[in-house]
MMTF fields as JSON, N, C-alpha, C and O atoms, coordinates in Angstrom:
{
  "mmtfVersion": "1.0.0",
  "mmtfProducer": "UNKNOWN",
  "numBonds": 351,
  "numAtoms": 352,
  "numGroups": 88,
  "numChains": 1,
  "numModels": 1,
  "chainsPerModel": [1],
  "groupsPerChain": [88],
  "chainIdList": ["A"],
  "bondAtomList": [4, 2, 8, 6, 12, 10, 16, 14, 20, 18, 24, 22, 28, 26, 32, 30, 36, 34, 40, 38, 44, 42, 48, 46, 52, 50, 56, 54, 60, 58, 64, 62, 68, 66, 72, 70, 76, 74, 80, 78, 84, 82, 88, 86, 92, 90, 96, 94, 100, 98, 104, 102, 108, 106, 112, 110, 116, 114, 120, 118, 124, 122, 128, 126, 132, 130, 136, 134, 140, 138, 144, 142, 148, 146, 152, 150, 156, 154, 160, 158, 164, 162, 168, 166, 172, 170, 176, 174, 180, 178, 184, 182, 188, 186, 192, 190, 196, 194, 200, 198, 204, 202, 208, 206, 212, 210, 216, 214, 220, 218, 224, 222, 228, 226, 232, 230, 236, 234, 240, 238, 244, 242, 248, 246, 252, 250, 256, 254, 260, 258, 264, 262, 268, 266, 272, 270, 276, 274, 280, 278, 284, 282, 288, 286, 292, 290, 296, 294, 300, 298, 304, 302, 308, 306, 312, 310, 316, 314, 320, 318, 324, 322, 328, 326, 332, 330, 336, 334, 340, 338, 344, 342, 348, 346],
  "bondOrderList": [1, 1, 1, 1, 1, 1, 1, 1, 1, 1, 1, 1, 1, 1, 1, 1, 1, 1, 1, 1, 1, 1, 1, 1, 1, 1, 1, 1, 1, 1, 1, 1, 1, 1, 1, 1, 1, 1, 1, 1, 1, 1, 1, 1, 1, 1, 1, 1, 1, 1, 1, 1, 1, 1, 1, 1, 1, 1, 1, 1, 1, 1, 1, 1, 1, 1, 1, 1, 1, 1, 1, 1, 1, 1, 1, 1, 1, 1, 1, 1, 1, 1, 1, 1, 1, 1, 1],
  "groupList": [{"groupName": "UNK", "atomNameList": ["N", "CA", "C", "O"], "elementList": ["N", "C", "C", "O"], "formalChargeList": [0, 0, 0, 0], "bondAtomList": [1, 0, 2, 1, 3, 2], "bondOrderList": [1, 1, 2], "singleLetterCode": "X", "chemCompType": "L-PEPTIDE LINKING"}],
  "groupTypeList": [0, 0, 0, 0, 0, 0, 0, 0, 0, 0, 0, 0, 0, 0, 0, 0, 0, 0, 0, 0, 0, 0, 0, 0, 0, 0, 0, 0, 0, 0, 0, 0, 0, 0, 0, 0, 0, 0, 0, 0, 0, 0, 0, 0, 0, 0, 0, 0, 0, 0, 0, 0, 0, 0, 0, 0, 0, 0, 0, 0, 0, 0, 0, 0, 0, 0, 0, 0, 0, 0, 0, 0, 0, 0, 0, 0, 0, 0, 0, 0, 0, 0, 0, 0, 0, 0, 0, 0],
  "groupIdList": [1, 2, 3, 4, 5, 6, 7, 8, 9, 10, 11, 12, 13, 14, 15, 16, 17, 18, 19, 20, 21, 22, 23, 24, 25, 26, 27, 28, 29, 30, 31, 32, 33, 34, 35, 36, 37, 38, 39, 40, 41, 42, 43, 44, 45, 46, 47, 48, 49, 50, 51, 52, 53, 54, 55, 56, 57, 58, 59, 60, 61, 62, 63, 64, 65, 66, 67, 68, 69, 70, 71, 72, 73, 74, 75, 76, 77, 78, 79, 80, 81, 82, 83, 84, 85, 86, 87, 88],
  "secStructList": [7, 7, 4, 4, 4, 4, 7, 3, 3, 3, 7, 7, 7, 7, 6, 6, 1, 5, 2, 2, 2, 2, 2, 2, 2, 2, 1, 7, 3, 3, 3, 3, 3, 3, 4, 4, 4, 3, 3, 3, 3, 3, 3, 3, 6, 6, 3, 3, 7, 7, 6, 6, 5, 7, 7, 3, 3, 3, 3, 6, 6, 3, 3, 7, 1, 1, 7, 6, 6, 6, 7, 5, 7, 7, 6, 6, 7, 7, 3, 3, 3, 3, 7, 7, 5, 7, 7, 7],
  "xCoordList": [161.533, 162.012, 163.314, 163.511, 164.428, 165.514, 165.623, 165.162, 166.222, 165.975, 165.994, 165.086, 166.914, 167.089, 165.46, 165.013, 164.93, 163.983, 163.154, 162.555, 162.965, 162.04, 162.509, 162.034, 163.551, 163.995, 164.037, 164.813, 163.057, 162.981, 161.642, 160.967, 160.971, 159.343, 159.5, 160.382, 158.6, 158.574, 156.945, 156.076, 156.527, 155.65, 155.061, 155.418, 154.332, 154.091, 154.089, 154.046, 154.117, 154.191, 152.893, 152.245, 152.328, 151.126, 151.139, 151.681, 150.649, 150.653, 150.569, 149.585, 151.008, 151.029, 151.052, 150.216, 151.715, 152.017, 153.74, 154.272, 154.137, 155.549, 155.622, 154.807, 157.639, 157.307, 157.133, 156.971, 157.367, 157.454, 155.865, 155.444, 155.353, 153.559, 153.362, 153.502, 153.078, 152.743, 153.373, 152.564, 154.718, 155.099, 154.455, 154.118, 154.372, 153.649, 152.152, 151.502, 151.778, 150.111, 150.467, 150.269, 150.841, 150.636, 151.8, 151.682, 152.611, 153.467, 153.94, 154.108, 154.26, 154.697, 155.795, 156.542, 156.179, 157.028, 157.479, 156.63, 159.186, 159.739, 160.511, 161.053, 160.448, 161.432, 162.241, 161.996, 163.177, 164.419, 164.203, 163.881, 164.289, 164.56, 165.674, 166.118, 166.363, 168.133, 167.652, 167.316, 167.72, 167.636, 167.435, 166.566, 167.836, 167.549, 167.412, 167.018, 167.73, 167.751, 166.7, 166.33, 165.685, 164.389, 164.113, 165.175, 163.417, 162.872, 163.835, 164.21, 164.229, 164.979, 164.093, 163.113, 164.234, 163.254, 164.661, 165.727, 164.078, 165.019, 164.434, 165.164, 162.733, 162.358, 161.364, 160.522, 161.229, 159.685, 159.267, 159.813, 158.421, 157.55, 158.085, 157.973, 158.751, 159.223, 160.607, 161.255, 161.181, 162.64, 163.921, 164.412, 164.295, 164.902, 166.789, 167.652, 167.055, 168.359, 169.408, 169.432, 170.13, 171.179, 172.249, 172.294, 173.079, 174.082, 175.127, 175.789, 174.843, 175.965, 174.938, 175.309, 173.921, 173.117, 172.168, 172.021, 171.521, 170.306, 169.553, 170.083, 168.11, 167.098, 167.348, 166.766, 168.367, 167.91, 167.076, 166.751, 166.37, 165.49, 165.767, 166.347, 164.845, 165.435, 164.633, 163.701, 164.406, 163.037, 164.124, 165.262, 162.634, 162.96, 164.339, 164.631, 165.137, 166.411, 167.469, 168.665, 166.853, 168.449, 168.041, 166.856, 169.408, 169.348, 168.974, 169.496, 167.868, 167.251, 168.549, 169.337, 168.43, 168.987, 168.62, 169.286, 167.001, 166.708, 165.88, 165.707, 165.41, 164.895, 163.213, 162.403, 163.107, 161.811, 160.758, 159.689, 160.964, 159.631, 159.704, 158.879, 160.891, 160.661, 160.744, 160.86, 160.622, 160.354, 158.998, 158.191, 158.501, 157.211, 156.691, 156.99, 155.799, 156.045, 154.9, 154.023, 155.471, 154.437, 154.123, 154.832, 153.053, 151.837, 153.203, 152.887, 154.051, 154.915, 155.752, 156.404, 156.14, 157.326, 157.266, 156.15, 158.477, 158.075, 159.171, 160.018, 159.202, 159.816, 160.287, 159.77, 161.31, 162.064, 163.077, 163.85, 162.911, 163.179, 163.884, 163.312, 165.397, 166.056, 167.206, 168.094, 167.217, 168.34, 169.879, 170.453, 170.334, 172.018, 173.099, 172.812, 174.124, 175.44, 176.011, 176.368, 176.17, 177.126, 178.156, 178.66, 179.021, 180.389, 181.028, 180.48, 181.959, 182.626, 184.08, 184.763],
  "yCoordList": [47.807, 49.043, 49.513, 49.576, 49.927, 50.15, 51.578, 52.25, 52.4, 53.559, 54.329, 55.158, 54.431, 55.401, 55.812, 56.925, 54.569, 54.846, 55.654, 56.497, 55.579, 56.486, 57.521, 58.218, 58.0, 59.779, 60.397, 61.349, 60.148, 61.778, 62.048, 61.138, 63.422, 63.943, 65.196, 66.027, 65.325, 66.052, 66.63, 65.776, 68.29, 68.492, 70.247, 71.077, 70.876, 71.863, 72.927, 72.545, 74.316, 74.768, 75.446, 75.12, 76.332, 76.683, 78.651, 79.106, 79.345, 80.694, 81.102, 80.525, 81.541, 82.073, 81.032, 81.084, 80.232, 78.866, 78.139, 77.634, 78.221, 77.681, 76.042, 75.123, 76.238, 75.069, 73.411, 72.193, 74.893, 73.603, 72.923, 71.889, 74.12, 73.536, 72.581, 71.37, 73.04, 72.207, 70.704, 69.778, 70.383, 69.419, 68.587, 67.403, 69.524, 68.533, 68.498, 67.481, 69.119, 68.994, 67.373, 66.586, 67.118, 65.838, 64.808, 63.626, 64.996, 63.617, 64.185, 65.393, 63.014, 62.868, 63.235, 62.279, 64.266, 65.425, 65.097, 64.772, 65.21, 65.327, 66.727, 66.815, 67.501, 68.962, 68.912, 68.508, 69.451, 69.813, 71.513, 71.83, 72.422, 73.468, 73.89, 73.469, 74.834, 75.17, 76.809, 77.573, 77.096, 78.295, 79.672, 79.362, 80.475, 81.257, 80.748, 81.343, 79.875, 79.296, 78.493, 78.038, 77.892, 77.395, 76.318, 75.75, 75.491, 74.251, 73.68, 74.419, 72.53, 71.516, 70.393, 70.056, 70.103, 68.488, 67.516, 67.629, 66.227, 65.406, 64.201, 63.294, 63.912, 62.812, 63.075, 63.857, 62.292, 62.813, 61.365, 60.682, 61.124, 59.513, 58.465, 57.305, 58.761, 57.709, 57.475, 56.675, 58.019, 58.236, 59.086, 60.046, 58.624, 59.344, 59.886, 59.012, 60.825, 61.245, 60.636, 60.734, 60.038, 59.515, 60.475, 61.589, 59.949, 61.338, 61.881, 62.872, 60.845, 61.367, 62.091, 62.344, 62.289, 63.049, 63.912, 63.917, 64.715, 65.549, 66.071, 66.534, 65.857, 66.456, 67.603, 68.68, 67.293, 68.794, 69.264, 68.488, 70.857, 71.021, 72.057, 73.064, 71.435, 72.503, 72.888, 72.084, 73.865, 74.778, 74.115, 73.671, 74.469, 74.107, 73.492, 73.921, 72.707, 71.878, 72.946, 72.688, 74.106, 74.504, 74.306, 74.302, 74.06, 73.391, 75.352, 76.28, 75.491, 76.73, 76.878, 76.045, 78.468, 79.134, 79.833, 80.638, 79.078, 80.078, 78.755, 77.905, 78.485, 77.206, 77.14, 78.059, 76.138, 75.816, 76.561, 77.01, 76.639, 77.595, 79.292, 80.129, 79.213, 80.581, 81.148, 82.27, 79.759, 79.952, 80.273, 79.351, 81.518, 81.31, 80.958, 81.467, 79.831, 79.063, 79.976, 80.756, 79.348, 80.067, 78.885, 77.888, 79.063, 77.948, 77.393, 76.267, 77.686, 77.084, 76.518, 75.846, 76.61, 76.018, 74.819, 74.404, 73.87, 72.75, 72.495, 73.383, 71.637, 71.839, 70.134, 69.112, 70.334, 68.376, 68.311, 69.201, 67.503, 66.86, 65.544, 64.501, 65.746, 64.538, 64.244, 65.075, 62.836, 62.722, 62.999, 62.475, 63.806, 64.291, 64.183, 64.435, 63.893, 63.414, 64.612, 65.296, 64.993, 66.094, 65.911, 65.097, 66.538, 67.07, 67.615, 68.503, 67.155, 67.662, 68.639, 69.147],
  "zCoordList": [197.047, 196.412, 197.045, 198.258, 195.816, 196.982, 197.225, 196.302, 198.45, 198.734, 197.714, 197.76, 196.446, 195.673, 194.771, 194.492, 194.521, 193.972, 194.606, 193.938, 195.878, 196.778, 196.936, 197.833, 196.184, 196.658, 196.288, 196.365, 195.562, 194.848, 194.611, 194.131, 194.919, 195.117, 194.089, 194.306, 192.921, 192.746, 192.42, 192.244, 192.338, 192.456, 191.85, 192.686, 190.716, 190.812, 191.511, 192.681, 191.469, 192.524, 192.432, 191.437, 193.235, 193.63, 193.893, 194.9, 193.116, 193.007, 195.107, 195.571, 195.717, 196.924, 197.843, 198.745, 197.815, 198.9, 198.901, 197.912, 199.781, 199.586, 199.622, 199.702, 199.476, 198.83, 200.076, 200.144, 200.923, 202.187, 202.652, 203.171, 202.147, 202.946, 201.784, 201.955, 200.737, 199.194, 199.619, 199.558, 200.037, 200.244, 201.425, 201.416, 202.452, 203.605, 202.962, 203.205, 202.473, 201.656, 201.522, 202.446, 200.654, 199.366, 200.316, 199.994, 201.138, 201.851, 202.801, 202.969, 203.704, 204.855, 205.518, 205.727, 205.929, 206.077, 207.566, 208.396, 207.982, 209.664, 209.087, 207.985, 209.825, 209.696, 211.129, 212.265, 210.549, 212.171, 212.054, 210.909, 212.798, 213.023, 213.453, 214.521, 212.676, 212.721, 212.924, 212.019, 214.329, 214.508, 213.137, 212.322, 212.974, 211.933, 210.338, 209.335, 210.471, 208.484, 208.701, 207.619, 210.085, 209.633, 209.248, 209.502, 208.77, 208.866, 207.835, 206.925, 207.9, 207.174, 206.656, 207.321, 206.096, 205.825, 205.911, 205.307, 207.209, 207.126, 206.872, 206.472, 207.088, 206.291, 205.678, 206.121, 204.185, 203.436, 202.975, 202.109, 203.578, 203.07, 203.889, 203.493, 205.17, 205.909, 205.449, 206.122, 204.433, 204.248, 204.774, 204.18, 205.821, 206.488, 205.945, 206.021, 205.618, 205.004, 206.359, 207.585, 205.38, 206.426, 206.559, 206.037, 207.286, 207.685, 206.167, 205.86, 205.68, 204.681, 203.483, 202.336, 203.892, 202.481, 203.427, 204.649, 202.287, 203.009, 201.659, 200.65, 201.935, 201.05, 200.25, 200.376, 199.298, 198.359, 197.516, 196.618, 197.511, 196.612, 196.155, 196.561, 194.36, 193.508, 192.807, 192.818, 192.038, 191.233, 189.896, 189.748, 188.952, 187.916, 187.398, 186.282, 187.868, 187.516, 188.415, 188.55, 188.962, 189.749, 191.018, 191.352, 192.107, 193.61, 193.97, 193.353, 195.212, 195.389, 196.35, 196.798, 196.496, 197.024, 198.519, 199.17, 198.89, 199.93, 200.477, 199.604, 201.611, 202.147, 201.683, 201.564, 201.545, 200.898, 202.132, 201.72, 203.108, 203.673, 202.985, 202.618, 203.056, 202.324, 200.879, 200.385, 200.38, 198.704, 198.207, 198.328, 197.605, 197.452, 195.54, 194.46, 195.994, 194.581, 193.666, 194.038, 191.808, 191.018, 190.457, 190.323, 190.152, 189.259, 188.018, 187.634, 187.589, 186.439, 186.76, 185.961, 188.522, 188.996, 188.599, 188.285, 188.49, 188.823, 190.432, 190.528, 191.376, 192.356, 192.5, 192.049, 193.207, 192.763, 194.297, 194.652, 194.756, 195.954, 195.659, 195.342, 195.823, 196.154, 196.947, 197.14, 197.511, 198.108, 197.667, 196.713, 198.446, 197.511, 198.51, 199.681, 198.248, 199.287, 199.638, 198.679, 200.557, 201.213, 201.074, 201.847, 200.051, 199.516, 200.86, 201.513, 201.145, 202.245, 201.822, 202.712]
}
């Protein structure tokens, strides 16, 4: 399988649970901690974001605005995880 196929997770969201637990629920989650902005996801399923990309996630087709621990999901979300290149 080549990496691209593996990068992308996506998953319902869950009435009073964010989107970061929901994710470590169902796969295999490494987080970095960046002082005040909070947990990062830098690998999910043994896929580790290389330097030139990083895990973005997005609610229903838009990239979120606030970090997935502190997103709190609704039963209609749908929530989508993929690898994306850092625009410099």
């Amino acid at each position: 399988e080549k990496l691209e196929q593996k990068c992308e997770v996506s998953y319902q969201g869950v009435e009073g649970k964010n989107a970061l637990e929901l994710l470590k629920s169902s796969h295999k989650v490494e987080t970095q901690t960046f002082g005040e902005m909070g947990e990062f996801v830098t690998t999910i399923d043994g896929v580790k974001a290389p330097a030139t990309h990083f895990w973005a996630f997005s609610v229903n087709g838009k990239l979120a605005e606030v970090g997935a621990g502190d997103y709190q999901t609704k039963s209609d979300d749908t929530l989508n995880w993929k690898l994306q290149k850092i625009e410099l």
